[in-house]
C-alpha positions in Angstrom: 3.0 22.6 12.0 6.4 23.5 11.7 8.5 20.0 11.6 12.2 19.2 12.1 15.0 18.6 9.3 15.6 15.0 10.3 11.9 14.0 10.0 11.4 15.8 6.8 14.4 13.6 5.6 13.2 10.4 7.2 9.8 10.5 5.7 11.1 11.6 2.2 13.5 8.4 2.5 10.4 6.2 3.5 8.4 7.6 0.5 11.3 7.4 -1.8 11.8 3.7 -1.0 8.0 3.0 -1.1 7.7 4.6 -4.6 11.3 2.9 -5.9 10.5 -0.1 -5.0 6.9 -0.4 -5.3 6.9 0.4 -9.1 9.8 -2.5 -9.1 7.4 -4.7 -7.8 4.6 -3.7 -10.1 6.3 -3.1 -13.1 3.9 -4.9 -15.7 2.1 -2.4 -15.3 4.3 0.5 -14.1 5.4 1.2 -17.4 4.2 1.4 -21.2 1.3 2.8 -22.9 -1.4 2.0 -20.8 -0.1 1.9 -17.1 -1.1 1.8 -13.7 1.2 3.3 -11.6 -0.1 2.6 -8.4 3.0 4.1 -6.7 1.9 7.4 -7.9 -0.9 7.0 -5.1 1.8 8.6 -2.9 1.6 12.0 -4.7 -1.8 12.5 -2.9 0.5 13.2 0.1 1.5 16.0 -1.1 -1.3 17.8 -0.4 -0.9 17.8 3.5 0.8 20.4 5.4 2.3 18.1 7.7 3.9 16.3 4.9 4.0 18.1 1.7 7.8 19.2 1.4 9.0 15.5 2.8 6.2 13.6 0.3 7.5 16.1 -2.5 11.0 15.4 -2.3 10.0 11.7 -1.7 8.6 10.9 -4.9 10.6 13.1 -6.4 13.9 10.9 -5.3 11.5 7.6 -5.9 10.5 8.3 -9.3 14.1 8.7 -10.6 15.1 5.2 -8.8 12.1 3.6 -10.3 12.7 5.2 -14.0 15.9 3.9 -13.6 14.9 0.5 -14.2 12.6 2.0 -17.1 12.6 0.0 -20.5 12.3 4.0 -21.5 15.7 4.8 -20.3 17.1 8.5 -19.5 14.2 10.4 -21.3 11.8 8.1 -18.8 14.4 9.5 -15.6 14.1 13.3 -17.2 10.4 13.8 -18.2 9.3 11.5 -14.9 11.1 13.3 -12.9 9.7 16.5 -14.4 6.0 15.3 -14.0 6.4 14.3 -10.5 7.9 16.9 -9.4 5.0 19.3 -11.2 2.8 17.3 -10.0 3.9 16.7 -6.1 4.0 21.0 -6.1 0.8 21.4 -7.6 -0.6 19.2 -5.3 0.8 20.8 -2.6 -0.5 23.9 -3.7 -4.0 22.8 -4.4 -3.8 21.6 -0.4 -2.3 24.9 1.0 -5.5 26.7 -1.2 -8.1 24.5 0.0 -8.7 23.1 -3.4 -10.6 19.8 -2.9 -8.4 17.0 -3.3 -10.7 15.1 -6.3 -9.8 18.7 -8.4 -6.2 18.5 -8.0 -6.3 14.6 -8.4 -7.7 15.3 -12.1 -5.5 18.4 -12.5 -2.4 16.1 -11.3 -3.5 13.6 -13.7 -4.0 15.5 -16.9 -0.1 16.7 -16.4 1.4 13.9 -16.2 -0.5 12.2 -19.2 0.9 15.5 -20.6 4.5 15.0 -19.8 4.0 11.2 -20.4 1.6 10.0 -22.4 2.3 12.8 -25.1 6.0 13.8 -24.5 7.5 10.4 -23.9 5.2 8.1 -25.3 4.1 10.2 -28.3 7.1 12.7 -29.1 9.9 10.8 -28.3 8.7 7.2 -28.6 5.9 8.0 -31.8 3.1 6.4 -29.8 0.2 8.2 -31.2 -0.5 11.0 -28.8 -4.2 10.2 -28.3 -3.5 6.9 -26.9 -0.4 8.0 -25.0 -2.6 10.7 -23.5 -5.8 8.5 -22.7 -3.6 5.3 -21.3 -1.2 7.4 -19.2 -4.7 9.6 -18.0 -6.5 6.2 -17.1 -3.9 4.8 -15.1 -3.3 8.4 -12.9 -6.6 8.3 -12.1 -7.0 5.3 -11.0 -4.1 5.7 -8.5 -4.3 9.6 -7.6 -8.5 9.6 -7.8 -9.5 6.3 -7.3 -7.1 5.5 -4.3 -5.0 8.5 -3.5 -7.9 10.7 -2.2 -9.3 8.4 0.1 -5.9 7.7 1.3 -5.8 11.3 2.1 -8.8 11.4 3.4 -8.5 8.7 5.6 -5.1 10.2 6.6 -6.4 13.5 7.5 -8.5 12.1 9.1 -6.0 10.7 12.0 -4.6 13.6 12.1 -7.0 15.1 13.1 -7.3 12.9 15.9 -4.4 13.2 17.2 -4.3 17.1 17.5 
């Protein structure tokens, strides 16, 4: 389905805000060695056709305001935006393959405890990898696995519908 510029750019803004501001609002837990970034959910919408360049560039642009207000400063902006981005084409991939969406959840996952948990919280900020990795993995899987696929599901779903 072949969609316009502007909506492409409107849904990107709406998914950037959601992201910024919702790991704002959660921020407790958003950041750290053991996080839950439930924001991150969003990265399930990725995998869509209908919305996978917009919900790309969305939490690609969301990330980097919501790192921005990281107690992990400019390495937090880089190596986020660097997961997240990874991550958003990955999924995307996995969804133009036909890869079922609990793989590419636990694929999406492992990266960005890979980018995270071992190059930001272990390399740069000497959190012992292990736990950097193992935190960082928890906390993606709760919000990609645990409530992004059904959110995708449940998305596809009504689309579906409406066709």
């Amino acid at each position: 389905m072949k969609r316009r510029y502007s909506e492409v750019i409107a849904s990107s803004a709406l998914i950037a805000a959601l992201y910024g501001f919702g790991t704002w609002v959660i921020s407790p837990i958003a950041y750290g060695p053991i996080q839950v970034r439930l924001t991150d959910t969003l990265l399930m919408l990725c995998y869509l056709d209908e919305i996978g360049y917009a919900a790309i560039l969305g939490n690609t642009i969301g990330v980097l305001i919501a790192n921005y207000l990281s107690p992990y400063g400019a390495w937090d902006m880089a190596l986020g935006l660097l997961a997240n981005l990874s991550v958003g084409v990955l999924i995307y991939m996995c969804g133009k393959r036909e890869i079922p969406p609990l793989f590419a959840g636990v694929i999406a996952s492992m990266v960005i405890a890979l980018i995270i948990g071992v190059g930001l919280l272990g390399m740069v900020f000497n959190l012992p990898m292990e736990v950097g990795f193992i935190g960082v993995f928890l906390g993606e899987a709760i919000s990609l696995i645990l409530l992004g696929v059904p959110l995708l599901e449940s998305l596809r779903k009504r689309i579906q519908e409406r066709r």
